[in-house]
N, C-alpha and C positions, 0 to 999 in steps of 0.2 A: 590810036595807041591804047593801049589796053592797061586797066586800073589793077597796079601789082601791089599787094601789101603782106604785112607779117602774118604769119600763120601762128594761132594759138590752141589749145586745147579744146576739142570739141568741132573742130575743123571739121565739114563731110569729107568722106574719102571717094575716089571710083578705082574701079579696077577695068581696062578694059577687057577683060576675061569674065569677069565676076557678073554676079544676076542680082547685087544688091550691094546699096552703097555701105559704107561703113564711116567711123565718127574718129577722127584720130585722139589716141590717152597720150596725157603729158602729166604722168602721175607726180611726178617730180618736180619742184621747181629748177631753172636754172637762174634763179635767183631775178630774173626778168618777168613780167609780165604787162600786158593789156589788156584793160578793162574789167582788172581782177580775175584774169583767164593765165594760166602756164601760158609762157611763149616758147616756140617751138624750132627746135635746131634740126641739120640736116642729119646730125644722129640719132633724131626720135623716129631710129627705124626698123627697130626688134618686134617680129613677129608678136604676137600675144601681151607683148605689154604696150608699144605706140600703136601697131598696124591688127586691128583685126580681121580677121575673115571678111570674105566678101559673099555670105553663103553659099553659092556652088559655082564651079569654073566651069564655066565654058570651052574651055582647051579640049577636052573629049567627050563622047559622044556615045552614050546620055552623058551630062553634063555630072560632075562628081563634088563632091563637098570642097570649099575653099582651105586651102592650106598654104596660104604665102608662102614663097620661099625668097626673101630678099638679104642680098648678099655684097651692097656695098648702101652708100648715106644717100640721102636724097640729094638731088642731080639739081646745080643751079642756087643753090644758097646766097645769102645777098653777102657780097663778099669784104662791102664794105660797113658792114655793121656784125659786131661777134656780141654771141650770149655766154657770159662762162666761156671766155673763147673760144665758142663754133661758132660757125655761120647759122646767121637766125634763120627758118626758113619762110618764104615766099609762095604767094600761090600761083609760081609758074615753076614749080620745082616738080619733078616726078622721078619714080625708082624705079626699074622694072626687076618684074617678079621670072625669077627663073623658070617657071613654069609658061611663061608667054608671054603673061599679060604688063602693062603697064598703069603703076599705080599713081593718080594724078590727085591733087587738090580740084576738090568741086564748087564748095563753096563755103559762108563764113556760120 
């Protein structure tokens, strides 16, 4: 069984399209936090302010500059624990990017 826990600000990111990981922002508080870190809900999931770039996509060929394009919350939230009433998120939670790729929690 596999060690699942809350995800908080500063989270690595992957894409599996991407050629470089990225860090997740939780510029915000929701009023929760661990270890003095934002904790992190399945709506911290807006391009350019939660999710940044993952430097260049993989999806074509040569490979082009990353531009997330995610279009619903992160998938898998713990549903029996709410931040600000969302779902906190978890590092078995991932979104996929309309472009192809799927964006996962890497690590803490």
């Amino acid at each position: 069984m596999s060690d699942i826990w809350m995800v908080t600000e500063g989270t690595t990111l992957e894409c599996t399209m991407g050629t470089m990981t990225s860090k997740l922002q939780v510029p915000m508080t929701h009023g929760s936090g661990i270890s003095g870190k934002n904790q992190a809900t399945i709506f911290d999931n807006v391009v350019g302010k939660n999710i940044l770039p993952f430097q260049l996509c993989k999806k074509s060929n040569p490979p082009i500059p990353c531009t997330p394009v995610i279009c619903m919350p992160w998938v898998n939230g713990k549903t029996d624990f709410k931040v600000n009433k969302e779902l906190a998120l978890l590092n078995n939670c991932m979104v996929p990017c309309m472009l192809g790729g799927v964006i996962k929690i890497k690590s803490k």
